[in-house]
C-alpha positions as CSV (number, residue, x, y, z in Angstrom):
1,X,-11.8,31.8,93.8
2,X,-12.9,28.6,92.8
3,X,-16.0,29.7,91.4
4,X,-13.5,31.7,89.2
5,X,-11.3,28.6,88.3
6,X,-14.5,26.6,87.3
7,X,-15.6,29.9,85.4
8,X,-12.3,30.3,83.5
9,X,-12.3,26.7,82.6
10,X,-15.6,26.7,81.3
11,X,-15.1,29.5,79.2
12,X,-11.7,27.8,77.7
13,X,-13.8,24.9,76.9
14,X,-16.1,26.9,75.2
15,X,-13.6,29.2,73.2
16,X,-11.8,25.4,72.3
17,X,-15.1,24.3,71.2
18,X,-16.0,27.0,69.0
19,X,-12.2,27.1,67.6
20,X,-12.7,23.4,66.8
21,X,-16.2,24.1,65.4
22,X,-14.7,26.9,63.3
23,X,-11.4,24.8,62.4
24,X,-14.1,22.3,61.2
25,X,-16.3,24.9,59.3
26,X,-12.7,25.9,57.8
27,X,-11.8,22.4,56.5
28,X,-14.7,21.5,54.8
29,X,-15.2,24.7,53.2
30,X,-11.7,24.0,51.7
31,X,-12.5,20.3,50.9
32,X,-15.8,21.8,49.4
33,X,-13.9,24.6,47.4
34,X,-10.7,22.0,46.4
35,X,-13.5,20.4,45.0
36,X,-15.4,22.4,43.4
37,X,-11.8,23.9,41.8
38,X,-11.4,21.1,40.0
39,X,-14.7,20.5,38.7
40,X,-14.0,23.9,37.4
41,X,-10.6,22.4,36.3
42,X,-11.9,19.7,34.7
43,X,-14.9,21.7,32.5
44,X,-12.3,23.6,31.5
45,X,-10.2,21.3,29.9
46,X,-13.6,19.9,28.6
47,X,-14.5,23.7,26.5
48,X,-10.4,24.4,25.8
49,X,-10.9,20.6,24.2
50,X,-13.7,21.3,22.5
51,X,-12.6,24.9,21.0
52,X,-9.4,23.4,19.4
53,X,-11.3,20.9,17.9
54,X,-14.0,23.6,16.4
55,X,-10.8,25.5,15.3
56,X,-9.5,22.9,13.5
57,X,-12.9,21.6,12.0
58,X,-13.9,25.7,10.9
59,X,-10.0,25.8,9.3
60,X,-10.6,22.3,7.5
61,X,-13.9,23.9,6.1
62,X,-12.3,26.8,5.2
63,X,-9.5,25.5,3.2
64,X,-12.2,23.7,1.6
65,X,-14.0,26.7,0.4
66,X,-11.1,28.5,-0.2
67,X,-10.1,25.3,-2.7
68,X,-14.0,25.4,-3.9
69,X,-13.5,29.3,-5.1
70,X,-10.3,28.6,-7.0
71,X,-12.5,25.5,-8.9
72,X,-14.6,28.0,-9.8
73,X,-11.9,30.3,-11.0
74,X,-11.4,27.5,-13.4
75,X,-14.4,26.8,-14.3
76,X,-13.9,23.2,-13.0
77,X,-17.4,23.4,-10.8
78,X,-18.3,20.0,-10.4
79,X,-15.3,19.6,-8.8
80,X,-15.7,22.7,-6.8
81,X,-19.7,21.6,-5.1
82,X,-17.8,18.4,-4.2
83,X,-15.5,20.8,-2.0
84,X,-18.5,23.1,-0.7
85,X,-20.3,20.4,0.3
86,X,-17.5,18.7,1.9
87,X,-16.8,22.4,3.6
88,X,-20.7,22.0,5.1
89,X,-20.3,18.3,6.1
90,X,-16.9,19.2,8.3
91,X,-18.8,22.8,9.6
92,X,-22.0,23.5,8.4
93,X,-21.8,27.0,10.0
94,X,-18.6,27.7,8.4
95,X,-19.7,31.5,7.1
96,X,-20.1,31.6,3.2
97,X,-20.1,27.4,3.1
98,X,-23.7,27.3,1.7
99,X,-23.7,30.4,0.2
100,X,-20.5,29.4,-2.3
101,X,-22.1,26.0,-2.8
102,X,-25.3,27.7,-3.9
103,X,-23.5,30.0,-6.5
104,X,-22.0,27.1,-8.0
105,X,-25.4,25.2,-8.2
106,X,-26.8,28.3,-10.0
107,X,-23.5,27.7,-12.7
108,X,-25.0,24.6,-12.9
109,X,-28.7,26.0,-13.2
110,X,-29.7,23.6,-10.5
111,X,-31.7,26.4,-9.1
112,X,-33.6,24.6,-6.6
113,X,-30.7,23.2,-5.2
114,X,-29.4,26.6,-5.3
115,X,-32.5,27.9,-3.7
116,X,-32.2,25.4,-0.9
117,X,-28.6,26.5,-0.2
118,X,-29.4,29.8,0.3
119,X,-32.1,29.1,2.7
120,X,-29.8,27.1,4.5
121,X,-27.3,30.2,5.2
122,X,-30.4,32.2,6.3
123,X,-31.1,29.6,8.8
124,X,-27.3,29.5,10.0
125,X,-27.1,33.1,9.6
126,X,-30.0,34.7,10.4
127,X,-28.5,38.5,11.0
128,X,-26.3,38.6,7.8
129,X,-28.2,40.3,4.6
130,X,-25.7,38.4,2.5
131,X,-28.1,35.4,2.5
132,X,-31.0,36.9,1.4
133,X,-29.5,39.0,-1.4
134,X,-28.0,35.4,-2.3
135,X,-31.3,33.5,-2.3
136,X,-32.9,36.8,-4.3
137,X,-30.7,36.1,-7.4
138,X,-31.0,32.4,-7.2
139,X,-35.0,33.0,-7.4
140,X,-34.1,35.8,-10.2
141,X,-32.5,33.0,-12.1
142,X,-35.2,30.5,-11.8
143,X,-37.8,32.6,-13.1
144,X,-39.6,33.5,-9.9
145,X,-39.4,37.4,-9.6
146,X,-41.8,38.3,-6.9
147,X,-39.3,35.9,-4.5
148,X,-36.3,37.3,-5.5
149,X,-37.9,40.9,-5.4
150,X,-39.1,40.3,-1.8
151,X,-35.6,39.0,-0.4
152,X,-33.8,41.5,-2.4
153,X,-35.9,43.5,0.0
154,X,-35.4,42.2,2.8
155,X,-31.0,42.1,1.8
156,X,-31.5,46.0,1.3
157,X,-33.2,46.7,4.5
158,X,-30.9,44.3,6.6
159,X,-27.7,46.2,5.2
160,X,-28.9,49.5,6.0
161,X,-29.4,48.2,9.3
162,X,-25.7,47.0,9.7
163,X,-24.3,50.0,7.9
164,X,-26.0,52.2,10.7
Protein backbone atom coordinates (compact mmCIF):
# COMPACT_ATOMS: atom_id res chain seq x y z
CA UNK A 1 0.00 0.00 0.00
CA UNK A 2 2.63 2.35 0.55
CA UNK A 3 4.42 1.59 -2.47
CA UNK A 4 1.03 2.68 -3.98
CA UNK A 5 0.86 5.96 -1.96
CA UNK A 6 4.52 6.79 -3.04
CA UNK A 7 3.32 5.72 -6.63
CA UNK A 8 0.23 7.90 -6.74
CA UNK A 9 2.13 10.83 -5.42
CA UNK A 10 4.77 10.62 -7.81
CA UNK A 11 2.64 10.44 -10.62
CA UNK A 12 0.59 13.78 -9.25
CA UNK A 13 3.90 15.40 -9.19
CA UNK A 14 4.47 14.49 -12.56
CA UNK A 15 0.94 15.30 -14.05
CA UNK A 16 1.48 18.98 -11.82
CA UNK A 17 4.78 19.28 -13.56
CA UNK A 18 3.73 18.84 -16.93
CA UNK A 19 0.45 21.02 -16.34
CA UNK A 20 2.84 23.72 -15.13
CA UNK A 21 5.20 23.01 -18.07
CA UNK A 22 2.16 23.29 -20.39
CA UNK A 23 0.61 26.39 -18.36
CA UNK A 24 4.06 27.79 -19.14
CA UNK A 25 4.27 26.80 -22.87
CA UNK A 26 0.63 28.46 -22.88
CA UNK A 27 1.71 31.81 -21.48
CA UNK A 28 4.43 32.57 -23.53
CA UNK A 29 2.90 31.49 -26.64
CA UNK A 30 0.26 34.23 -25.79
CA UNK A 31 2.92 36.86 -24.71
CA UNK A 32 4.60 35.73 -28.05
CA UNK A 33 1.33 36.06 -30.14
CA UNK A 34 0.04 39.52 -28.00
CA UNK A 35 3.09 40.52 -29.38
CA UNK A 36 3.40 39.65 -32.51
CA UNK A 37 -0.53 41.16 -32.80
CA UNK A 38 0.51 44.24 -32.44
CA UNK A 39 3.43 44.43 -34.46
CA UNK A 40 0.85 43.42 -36.88
CA UNK A 41 -1.19 46.31 -35.39
CA UNK A 42 1.19 48.67 -35.70
CA UNK A 43 2.31 47.89 -39.64
CA UNK A 44 -0.95 48.27 -40.17
CA UNK A 45 -1.54 51.52 -39.17
CA UNK A 46 1.93 52.21 -40.89
CA UNK A 47 0.29 50.93 -44.79
CA UNK A 48 -3.51 52.48 -43.84
CA UNK A 49 -1.07 55.75 -43.15
CA UNK A 50 0.55 55.45 -45.98
CA UNK A 51 -2.47 54.65 -48.49
CA UNK A 52 -4.41 57.83 -47.35
CA UNK A 53 -1.56 59.81 -48.03
CA UNK A 54 -1.04 58.21 -51.70
CA UNK A 55 -4.82 58.91 -52.04
CA UNK A 56 -4.58 62.25 -51.41
CA UNK A 57 -1.24 62.89 -53.24
CA UNK A 58 -2.84 60.70 -56.73
CA UNK A 59 -6.20 63.13 -56.11
CA UNK A 60 -3.95 66.40 -55.86
CA UNK A 61 -2.24 65.22 -59.16
CA UNK A 62 -5.29 64.52 -60.67
CA UNK A 63 -7.04 67.70 -60.12
CA UNK A 64 -4.00 68.99 -61.49
CA UNK A 65 -4.27 67.37 -64.77
CA UNK A 66 -7.76 67.71 -64.85
CA UNK A 67 -7.01 71.77 -64.50
CA UNK A 68 -3.95 71.18 -67.18
CA UNK A 69 -6.67 69.71 -69.91
CA UNK A 70 -9.14 72.60 -69.42
CA UNK A 71 -5.71 75.10 -70.10
CA UNK A 72 -5.46 73.41 -73.01
CA UNK A 73 -9.16 73.79 -73.89
CA UNK A 74 -8.19 77.38 -73.87
CA UNK A 75 -5.42 77.40 -75.48
CA UNK A 76 -3.69 78.90 -72.39
CA UNK A 77 -0.73 76.01 -72.53
CA UNK A 78 2.02 77.56 -70.82
CA UNK A 79 -0.16 77.76 -68.13
CA UNK A 80 -1.30 74.28 -68.54
CA UNK A 81 2.66 72.38 -68.56
CA UNK A 82 3.01 74.43 -65.30
CA UNK A 83 0.06 72.22 -64.04
CA UNK A 84 1.29 68.76 -65.68
CA UNK A 85 4.43 69.16 -64.29
CA UNK A 86 3.22 70.19 -61.01
CA UNK A 87 0.78 66.85 -61.43
CA UNK A 88 4.27 64.76 -61.95
CA UNK A 89 6.18 66.49 -59.08
CA UNK A 90 3.09 65.55 -56.42
CA UNK A 91 2.71 61.70 -58.31
CA UNK A 92 4.80 60.98 -61.00
CA UNK A 93 2.86 57.71 -61.63
CA UNK A 94 -0.34 59.59 -61.72
CA UNK A 95 -1.73 57.67 -65.14
CA UNK A 96 -1.78 60.18 -68.14
CA UNK A 97 0.59 62.87 -66.00
CA UNK A 98 3.43 62.68 -68.58
CA UNK A 99 1.53 61.83 -71.31
CA UNK A 100 -0.74 65.23 -71.14
CA UNK A 101 2.42 67.15 -70.36
CA UNK A 102 4.05 65.78 -73.49
CA UNK A 103 0.97 66.78 -75.74
CA UNK A 104 1.25 70.13 -74.64
CA UNK A 105 5.06 70.32 -75.28
CA UNK A 106 4.28 69.08 -78.85
CA UNK A 107 1.66 72.53 -78.92
CA UNK A 108 4.65 74.12 -78.12
CA UNK A 109 6.87 72.12 -80.79
CA UNK A 110 9.31 71.41 -78.02
CA UNK A 111 9.55 67.93 -79.38
CA UNK A 112 12.36 66.70 -77.52
CA UNK A 113 10.90 67.57 -74.43
CA UNK A 114 7.84 66.00 -75.70
CA UNK A 115 9.82 62.97 -76.66
CA UNK A 116 11.19 62.67 -73.21
CA UNK A 117 7.77 62.76 -71.71
CA UNK A 118 6.60 60.07 -73.46
CA UNK A 119 9.42 57.97 -72.59
CA UNK A 120 8.88 58.71 -69.21
CA UNK A 121 5.12 57.18 -69.23
CA UNK A 122 6.65 54.02 -70.98
CA UNK A 123 8.97 53.68 -68.07
CA UNK A 124 5.97 54.23 -65.51
CA UNK A 125 3.76 52.38 -67.64
CA UNK A 126 5.29 49.83 -69.18
CA UNK A 127 1.97 47.53 -70.13
CA UNK A 128 -0.22 50.48 -71.47
CA UNK A 129 0.12 50.95 -75.53
CA UNK A 130 -1.11 54.48 -74.86
CA UNK A 131 2.60 55.44 -74.34
CA UNK A 132 4.02 54.29 -77.27
CA UNK A 133 1.31 55.51 -79.66
CA UNK A 134 2.08 58.87 -77.70
CA UNK A 135 5.83 58.93 -78.14
CA UNK A 136 5.02 57.67 -82.11
CA UNK A 137 3.35 61.05 -82.89
CA UNK A 138 5.77 63.16 -80.97
CA UNK A 139 8.65 61.47 -83.17
CA UNK A 140 6.08 61.92 -86.32
CA UNK A 141 6.15 65.64 -85.46
CA UNK A 142 9.76 66.05 -85.13
CA UNK A 143 10.61 64.67 -88.35
CA UNK A 144 11.86 61.27 -87.33
CA UNK A 145 9.58 58.69 -89.11
CA UNK A 146 11.28 55.43 -88.73
CA UNK A 147 10.80 56.11 -84.68
CA UNK A 148 7.47 57.02 -84.74
CA UNK A 149 6.77 54.09 -87.42
CA UNK A 150 8.42 51.58 -84.96
CA UNK A 151 6.41 52.63 -81.72
CA UNK A 152 3.39 53.04 -83.65
CA UNK A 153 4.17 49.39 -84.03
CA UNK A 154 4.73 48.44 -81.04
CA UNK A 155 1.16 50.79 -79.76
CA UNK A 156 -0.72 48.48 -82.35
CA UNK A 157 0.59 45.23 -81.30
CA UNK A 158 0.27 46.02 -77.44
CA UNK A 159 -3.63 47.00 -78.05
CA UNK A 160 -4.31 43.97 -79.80
CA UNK A 161 -2.93 42.24 -76.98
CA UNK A 162 -5.22 44.05 -74.29
CA UNK A 163 -8.24 43.90 -76.58
CA UNK A 164 -7.83 39.98 -76.58
Amino acid sequence: METLNYLLAFANITITIIGVAFAAAALMTFFYLKRKLKEINTSNEKFKSSVKDDLYLIQEAMHKILAGYNCMDKKEVDKAIELFQRAVEIYPTAFNAYNSLGYAYIETADYSSAIHCFQLAIQHFPDKFEGHYDLSQAYEKSGQKELAEKHRKIAKKMEAKSVC
